[in-house]
C-alpha positions in Angstrom: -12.0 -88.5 -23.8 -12.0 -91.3 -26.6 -12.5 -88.0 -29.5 -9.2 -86.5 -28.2 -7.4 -89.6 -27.6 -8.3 -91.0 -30.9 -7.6 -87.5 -32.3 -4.2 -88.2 -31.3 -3.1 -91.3 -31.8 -4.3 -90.5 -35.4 -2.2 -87.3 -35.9 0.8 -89.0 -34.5 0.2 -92.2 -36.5 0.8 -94.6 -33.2 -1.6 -97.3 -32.0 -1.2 -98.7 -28.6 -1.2 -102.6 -28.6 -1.5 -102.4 -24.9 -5.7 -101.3 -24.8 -6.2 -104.6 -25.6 -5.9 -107.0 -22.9 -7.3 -110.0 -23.9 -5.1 -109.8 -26.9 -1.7 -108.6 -26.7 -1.0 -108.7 -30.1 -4.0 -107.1 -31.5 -3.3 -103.3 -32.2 -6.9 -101.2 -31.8 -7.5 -98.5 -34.0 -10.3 -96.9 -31.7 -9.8 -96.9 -27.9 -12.9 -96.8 -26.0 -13.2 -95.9 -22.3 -13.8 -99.6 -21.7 -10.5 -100.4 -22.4 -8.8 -96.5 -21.0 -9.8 -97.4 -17.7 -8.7 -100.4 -17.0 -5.4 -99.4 -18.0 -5.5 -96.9 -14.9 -6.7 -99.1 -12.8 -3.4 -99.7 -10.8 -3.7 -96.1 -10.2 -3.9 -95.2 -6.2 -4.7 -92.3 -4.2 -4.1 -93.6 -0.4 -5.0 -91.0 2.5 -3.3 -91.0 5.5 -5.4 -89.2 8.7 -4.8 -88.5 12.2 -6.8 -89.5 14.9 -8.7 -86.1 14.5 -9.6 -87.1 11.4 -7.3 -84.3 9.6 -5.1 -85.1 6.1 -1.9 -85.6 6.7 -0.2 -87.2 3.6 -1.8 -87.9 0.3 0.1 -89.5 -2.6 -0.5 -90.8 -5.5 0.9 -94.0 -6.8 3.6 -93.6 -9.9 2.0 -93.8 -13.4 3.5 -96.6 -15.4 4.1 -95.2 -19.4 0.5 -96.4 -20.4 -1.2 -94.2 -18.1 1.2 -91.1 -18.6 1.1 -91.8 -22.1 -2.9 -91.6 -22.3 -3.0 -88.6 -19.7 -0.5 -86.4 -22.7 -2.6 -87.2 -25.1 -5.4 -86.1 -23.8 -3.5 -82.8 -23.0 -2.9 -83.0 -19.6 -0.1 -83.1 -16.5 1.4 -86.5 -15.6 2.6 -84.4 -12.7 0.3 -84.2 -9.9 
């Protein structure tokens, strides 16, 4: 995950100031999965059951651009 991501950030000469949360300013050359995960963290899968016990809604919380940003890079569907 941090190979591909690095992979591209390098190819497209970008580096995301955001990976950084104790300083916003500071622009990372190498995100690590430390700091990819927390930036998903906001992410939300909430199940809704019947009494039976049986799925009736899942859905998935909206990806702000961070997340959707990382998920592209890596090659794969913001769209789930």
């Amino acid at each position: 995950m941090e190979f591909g991501l690095r992979r591209s950030l390098q190819n497209d000469q970008v580096k995301r100031p955001s990976l950084h949360p104790e300083h916003r300013q500071k622009r990372p050359d190498t995100p690590t999965s430390a700091r990819l995960l927390p930036a998903c963290a906001d992410v939300s899968l909430p199940i809704l059951k019947t009494a039976a016990g049986e799925d009736i809604l899942q859905r998935l919380t909206p990806l702000s651009a961070l997340p959707q940003d990382i998920l592209q890079r890596l090659g794969l569907g913001v769209s789930l």
